[in-house]
C-alpha positions as a Markdown table, in Angstrom:
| # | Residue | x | y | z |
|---|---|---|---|---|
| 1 | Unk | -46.5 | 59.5 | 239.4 |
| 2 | Unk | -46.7 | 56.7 | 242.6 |
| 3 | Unk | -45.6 | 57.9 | 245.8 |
| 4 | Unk | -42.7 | 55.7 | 245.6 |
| 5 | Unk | -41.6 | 57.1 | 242.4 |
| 6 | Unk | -42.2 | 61.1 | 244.4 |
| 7 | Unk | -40.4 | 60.4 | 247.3 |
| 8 | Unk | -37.3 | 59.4 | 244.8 |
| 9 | Unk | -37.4 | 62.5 | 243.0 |
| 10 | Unk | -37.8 | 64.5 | 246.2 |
| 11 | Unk | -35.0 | 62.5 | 247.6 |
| 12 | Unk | -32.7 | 63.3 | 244.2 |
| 13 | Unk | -33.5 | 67.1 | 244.5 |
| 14 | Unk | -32.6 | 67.1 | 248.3 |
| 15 | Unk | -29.3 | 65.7 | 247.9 |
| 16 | Unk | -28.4 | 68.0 | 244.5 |
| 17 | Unk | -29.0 | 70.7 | 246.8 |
| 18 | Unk | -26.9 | 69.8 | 249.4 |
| 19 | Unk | -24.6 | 69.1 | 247.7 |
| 20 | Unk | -24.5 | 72.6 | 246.6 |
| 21 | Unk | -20.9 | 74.2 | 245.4 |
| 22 | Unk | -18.6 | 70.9 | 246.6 |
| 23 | Unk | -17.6 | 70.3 | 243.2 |
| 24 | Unk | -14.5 | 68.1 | 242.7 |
| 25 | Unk | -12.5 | 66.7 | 239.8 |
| 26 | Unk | -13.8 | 63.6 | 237.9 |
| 27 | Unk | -11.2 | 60.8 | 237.9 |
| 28 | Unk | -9.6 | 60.0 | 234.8 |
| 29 | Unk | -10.6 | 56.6 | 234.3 |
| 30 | Unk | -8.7 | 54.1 | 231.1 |
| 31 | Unk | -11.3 | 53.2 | 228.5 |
| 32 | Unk | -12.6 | 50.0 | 229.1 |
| 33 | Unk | -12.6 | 47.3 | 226.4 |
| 34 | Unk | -15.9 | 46.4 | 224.7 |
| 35 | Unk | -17.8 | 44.0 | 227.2 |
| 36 | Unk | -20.2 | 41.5 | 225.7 |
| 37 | Unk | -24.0 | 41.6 | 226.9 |
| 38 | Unk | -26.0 | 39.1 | 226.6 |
| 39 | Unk | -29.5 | 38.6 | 226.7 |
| 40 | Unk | -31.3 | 37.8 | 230.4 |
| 41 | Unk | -31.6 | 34.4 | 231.0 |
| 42 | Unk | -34.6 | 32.4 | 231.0 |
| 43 | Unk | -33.8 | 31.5 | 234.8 |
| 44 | Unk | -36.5 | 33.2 | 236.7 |
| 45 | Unk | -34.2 | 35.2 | 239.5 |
| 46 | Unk | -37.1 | 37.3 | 241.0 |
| 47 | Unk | -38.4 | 37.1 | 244.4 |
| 48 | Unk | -42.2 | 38.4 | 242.6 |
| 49 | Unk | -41.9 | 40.9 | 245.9 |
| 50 | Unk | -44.8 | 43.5 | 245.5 |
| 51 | Unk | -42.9 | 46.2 | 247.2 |
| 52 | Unk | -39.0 | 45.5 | 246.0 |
| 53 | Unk | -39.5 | 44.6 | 242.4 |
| 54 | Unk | -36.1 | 44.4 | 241.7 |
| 55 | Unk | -35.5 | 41.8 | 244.5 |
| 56 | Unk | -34.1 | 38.9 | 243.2 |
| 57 | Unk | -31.9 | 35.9 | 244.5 |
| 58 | Unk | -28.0 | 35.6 | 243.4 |
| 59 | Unk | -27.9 | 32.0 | 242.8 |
| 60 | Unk | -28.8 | 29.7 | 239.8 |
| 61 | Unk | -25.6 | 31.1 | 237.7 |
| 62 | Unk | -22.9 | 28.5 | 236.6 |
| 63 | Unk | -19.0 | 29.4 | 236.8 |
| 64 | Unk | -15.7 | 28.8 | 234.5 |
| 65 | Unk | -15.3 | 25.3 | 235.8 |
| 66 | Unk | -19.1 | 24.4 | 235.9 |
| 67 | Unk | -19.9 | 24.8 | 239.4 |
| 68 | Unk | -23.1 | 26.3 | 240.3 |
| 69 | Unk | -24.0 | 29.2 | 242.7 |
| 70 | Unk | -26.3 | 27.8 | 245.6 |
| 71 | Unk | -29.5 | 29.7 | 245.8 |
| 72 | Unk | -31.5 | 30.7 | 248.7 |
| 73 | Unk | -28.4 | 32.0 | 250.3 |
| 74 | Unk | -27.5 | 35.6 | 249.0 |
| 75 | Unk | -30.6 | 38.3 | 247.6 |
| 76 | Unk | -30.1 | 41.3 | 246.0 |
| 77 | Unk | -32.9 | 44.3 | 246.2 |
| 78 | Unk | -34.1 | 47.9 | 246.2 |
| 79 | Unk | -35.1 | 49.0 | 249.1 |
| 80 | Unk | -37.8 | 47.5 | 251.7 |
| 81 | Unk | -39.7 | 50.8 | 252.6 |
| 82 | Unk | -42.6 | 49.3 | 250.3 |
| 83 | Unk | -42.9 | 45.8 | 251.3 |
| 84 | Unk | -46.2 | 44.1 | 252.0 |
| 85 | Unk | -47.0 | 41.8 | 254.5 |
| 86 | Unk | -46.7 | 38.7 | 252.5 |
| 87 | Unk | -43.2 | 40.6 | 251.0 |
| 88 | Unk | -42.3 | 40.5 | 254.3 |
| 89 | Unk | -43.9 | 37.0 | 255.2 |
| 90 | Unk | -41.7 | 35.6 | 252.2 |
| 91 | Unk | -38.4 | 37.1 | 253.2 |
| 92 | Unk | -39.2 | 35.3 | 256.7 |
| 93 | Unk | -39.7 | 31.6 | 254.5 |
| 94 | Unk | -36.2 | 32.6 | 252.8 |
| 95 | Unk | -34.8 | 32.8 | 256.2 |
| 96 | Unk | -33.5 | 36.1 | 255.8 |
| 97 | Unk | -31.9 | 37.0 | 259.2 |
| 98 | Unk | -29.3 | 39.6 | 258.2 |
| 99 | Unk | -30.2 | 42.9 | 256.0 |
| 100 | Unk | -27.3 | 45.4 | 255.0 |
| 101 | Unk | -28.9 | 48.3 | 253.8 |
| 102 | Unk | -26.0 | 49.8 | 251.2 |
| 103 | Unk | -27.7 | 53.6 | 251.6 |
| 104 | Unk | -26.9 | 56.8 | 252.9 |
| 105 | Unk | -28.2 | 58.0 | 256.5 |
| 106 | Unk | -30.5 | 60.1 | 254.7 |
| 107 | Unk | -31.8 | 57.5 | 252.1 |
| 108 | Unk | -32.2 | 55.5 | 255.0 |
| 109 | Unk | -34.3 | 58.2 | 256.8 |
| 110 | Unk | -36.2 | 58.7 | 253.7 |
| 111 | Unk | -37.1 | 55.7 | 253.1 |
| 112 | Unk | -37.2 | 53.3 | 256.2 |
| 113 | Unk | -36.8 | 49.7 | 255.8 |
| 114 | Unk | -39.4 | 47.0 | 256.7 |
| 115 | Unk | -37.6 | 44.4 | 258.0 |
| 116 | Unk | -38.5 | 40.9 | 258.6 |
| 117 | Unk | -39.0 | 39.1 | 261.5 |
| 118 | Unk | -35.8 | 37.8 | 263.2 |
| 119 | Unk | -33.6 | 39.8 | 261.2 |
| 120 | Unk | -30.4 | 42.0 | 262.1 |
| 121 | Unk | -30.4 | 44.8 | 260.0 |
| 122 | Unk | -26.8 | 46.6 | 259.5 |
| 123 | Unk | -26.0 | 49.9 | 257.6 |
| 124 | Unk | -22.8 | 50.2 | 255.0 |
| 125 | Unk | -23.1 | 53.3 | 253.7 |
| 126 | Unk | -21.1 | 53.1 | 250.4 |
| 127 | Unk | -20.8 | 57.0 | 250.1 |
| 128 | Unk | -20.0 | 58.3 | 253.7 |
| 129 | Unk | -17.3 | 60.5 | 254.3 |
| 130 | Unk | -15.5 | 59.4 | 251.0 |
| 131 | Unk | -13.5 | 61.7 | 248.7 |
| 132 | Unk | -15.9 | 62.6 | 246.2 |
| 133 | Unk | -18.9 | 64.6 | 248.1 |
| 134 | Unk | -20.8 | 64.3 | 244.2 |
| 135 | Unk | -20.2 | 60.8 | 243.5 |
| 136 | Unk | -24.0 | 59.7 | 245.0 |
| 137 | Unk | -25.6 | 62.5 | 242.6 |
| 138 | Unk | -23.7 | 61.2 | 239.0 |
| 139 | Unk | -23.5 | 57.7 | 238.2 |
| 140 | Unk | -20.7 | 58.6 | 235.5 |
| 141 | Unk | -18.6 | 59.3 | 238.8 |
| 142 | Unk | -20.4 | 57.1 | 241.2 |
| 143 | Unk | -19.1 | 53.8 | 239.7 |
| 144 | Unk | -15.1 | 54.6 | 239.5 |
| 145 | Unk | -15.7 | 55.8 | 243.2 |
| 146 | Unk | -17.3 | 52.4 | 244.4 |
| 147 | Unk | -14.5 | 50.8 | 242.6 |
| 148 | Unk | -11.8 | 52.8 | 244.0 |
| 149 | Unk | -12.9 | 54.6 | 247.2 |
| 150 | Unk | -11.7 | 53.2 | 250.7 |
| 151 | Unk | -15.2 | 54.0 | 252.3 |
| 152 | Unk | -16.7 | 52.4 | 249.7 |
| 153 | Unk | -14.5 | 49.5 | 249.9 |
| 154 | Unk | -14.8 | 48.9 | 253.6 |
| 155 | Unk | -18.7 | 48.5 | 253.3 |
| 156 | Unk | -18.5 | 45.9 | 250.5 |
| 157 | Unk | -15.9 | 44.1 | 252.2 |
| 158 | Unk | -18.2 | 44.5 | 255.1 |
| 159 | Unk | -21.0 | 42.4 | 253.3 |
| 160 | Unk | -19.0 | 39.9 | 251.9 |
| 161 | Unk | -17.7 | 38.7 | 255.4 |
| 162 | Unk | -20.7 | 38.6 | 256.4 |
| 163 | Unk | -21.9 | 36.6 | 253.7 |
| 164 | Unk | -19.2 | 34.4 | 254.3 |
| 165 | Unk | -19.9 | 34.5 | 258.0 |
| 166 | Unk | -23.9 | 34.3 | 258.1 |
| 167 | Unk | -25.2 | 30.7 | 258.7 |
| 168 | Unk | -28.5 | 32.4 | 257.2 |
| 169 | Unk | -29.9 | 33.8 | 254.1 |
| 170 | Unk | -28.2 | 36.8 | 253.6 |
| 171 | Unk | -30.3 | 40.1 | 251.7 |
| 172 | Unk | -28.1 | 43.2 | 250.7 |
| 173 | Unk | -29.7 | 46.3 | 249.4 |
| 174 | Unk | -29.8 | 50.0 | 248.1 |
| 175 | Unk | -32.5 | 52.0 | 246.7 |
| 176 | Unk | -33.1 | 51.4 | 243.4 |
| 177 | Unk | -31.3 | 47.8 | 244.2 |
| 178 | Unk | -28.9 | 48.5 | 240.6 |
| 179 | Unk | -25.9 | 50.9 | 241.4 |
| 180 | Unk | -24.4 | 50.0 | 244.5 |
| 181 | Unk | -26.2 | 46.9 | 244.5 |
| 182 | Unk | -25.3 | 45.8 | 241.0 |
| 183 | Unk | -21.6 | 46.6 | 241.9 |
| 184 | Unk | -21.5 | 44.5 | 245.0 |
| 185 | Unk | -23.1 | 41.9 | 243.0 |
| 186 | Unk | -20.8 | 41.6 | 240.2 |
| 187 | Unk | -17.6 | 41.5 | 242.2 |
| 188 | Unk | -19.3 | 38.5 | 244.1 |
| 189 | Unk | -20.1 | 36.9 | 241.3 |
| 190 | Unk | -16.8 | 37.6 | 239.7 |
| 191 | Unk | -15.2 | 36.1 | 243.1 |
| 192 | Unk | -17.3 | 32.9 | 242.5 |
| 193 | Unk | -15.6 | 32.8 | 239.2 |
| 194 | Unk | -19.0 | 33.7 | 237.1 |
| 195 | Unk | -17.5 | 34.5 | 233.6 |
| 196 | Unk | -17.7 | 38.4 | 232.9 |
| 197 | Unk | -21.0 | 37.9 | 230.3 |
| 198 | Unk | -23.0 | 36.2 | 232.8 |
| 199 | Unk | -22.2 | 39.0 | 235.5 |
| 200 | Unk | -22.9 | 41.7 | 232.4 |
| 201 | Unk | -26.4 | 39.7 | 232.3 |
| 202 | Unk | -27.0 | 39.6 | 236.0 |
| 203 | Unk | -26.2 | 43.2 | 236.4 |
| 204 | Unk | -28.5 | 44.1 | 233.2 |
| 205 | Unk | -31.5 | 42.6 | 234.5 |
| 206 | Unk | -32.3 | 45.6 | 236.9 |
| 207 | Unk | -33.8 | 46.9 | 233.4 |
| 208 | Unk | -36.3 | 44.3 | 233.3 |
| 209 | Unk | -37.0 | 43.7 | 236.6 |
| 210 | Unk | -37.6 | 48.1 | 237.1 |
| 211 | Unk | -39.5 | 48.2 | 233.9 |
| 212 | Unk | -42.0 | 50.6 | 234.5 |
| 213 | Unk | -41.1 | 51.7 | 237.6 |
| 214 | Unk | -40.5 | 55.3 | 236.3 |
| 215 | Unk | -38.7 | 58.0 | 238.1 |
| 216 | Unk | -35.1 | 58.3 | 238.8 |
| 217 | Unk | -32.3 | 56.7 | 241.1 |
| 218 | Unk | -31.9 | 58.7 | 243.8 |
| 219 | Unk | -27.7 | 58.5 | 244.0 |
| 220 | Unk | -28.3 | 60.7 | 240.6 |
| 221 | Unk | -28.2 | 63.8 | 239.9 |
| 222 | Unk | -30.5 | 64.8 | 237.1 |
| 223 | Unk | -33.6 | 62.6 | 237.2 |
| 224 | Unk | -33.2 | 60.0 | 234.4 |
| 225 | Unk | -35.3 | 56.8 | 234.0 |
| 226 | Unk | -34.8 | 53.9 | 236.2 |
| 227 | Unk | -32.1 | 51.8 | 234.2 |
| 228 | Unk | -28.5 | 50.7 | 234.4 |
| 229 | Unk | -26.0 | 51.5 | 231.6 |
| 230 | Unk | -23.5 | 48.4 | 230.4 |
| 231 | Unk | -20.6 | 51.2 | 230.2 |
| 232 | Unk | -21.1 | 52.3 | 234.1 |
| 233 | Unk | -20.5 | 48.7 | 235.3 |
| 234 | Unk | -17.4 | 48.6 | 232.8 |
| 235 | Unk | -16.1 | 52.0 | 234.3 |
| 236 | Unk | -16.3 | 50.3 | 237.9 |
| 237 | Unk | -14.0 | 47.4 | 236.6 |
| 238 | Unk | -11.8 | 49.9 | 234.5 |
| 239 | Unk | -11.1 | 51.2 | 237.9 |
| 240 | Unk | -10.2 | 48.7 | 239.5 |
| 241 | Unk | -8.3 | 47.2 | 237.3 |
| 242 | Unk | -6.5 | 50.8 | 236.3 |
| 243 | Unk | -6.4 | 51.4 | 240.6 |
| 244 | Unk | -4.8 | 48.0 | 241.4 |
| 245 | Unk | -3.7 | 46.3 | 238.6 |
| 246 | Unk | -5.8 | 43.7 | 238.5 |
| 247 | Unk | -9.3 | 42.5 | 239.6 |
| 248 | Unk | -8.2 | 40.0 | 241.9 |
| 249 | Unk | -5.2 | 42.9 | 243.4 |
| 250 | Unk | -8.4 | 45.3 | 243.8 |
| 251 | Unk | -10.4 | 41.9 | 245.7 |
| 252 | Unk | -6.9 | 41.4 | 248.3 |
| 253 | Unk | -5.6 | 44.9 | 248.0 |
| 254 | Unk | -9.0 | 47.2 | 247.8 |
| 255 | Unk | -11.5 | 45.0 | 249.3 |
| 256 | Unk | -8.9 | 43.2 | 252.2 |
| 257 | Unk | -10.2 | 40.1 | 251.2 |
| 258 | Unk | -7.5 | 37.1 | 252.2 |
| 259 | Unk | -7.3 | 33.9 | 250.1 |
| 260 | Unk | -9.2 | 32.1 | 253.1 |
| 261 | Unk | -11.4 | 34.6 | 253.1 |
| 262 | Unk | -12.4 | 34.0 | 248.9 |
| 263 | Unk | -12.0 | 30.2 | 249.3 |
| 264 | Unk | -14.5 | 30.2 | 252.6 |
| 265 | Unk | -17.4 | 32.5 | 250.1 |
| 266 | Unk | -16.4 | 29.8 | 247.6 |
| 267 | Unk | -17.2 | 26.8 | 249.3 |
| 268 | Unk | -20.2 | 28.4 | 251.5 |
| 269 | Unk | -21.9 | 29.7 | 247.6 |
| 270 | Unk | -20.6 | 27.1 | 245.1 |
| 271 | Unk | -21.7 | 23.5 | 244.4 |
């Protein structure tokens, strides 16, 4: 077992015992339609980062009315504790100068980021104070929260502003870089009008690029390999769209986000 992979499952056991007795309800949540996956694509997404494997960049993929997201401008990634110098040498050549680290105070503890030269590093933790104390230890409950929780939303809509805002590369993370980070990601990408199969493909990739990796997430309860589950990232949507009525009511309603607000991501990601 690598010490990255121990410190997970140590982190995982931690949290299932604080947790303790705070058991709540599970959310009844509308069965989701059937959501095509297709296979990755042959686009190369990775940063190759020795200590983030699952760092990768957000742009390359083409929208409904064949426009193209910009790369070099948005990553995606697990977390930084483990970067190398050159990892760290690289993220200062993508001109990374904002990090939001997506974890918990004590993931963040844990595991410290490295963070690269020049940067501003700013912390949105997705599961503070929200309604659901067990949503970060079972990712069957963990997605309809993201999707439907007002903490949770205020920290994504965090990240998108200041993606929007950021003149520079911008790099959100989490641990594993597939739960919270693969949410965040496929609302972007939805925003930027990516067609739902393409976003199912983005968001699957997190098994190929953790392949290996062992060990278990630490926002889950039991300690289950490394993967991501096509029905967890339908549940999210479910939710919103169950929650809100739509997916672009749960982007203005849930997230705050104004029409300005998507048309400046828009024309900042899109060419």
């Amino acid at each position: 077992m690598s010490h990255r992979t121990l410190i997970r499952t140590k982190s995982a056991a931690a949290l299932a015992l604080t947790a303790g007795l705070l058991l709540a309800p599970v959310p009844s949540i509308a069965a989701a339609a059937p959501t095509p996956v297709v296979a990755p694509a042959s686009v190369d997404h990775s940063l190759h980062l020795t200590g983030a494997p699952n760092a990768r960049d957000l742009g390359g993929y083409t929208t409904t009315d064949g426009k193209t997201v910009r790369s070099g401008l948005v990553l995606r990634s697990d977390a930084l504790n483990a970067l190398t110098a050159d990892d760290l040498a690289k993220l200062v050549q993508l001109n990374v100068k904002t990090v939001e680290d997506l974890r918990t105070g004590y993931e963040q503890a844990l595991e410290k980021d490295k963070i690269p030269a020049g940067a501003t590093v700013y912390h949105r933790d997705v599961f503070g104070g929200g309604g659901d104390p067990l949503a970060i230890l079972d990712l069957g409950r963990a997605y309809p929260f993201m999707a439907g929780d007002p903490t949770a939303s205020a920290a994504f809509k965090a990240v998108l502003l200041d993606i929007k805002n950021s003149p520079d590369t911008v790099l959100y993370h989490c641990t594993s870089g597939k739960d919270r980070t693969g949410w965040l990601s496929a609302v972007l990408l939805t925003i930027l009008g990516v067609p739902r199969e393409t976003v199912n493909e983005d968001y699957m990739l997190s098994n190929e690029y953790l392949a290996g990796e062992g060990g278990g997430s630490s926002i889950t309860g039991s300690i289950q390999s490394n993967t991501v589950e096509q029905a967890w990232l339908d549940s999210a949507f479910a939710t919103a769209n169950e929650k809100f009525g739509s997916f672009d009511n749960y982007v203005s309603q849930g997230l705050g986000l104004t029409s300005q607000d998507i048309a400046d991501l828009k024309a900042k990601l899109l060419s």
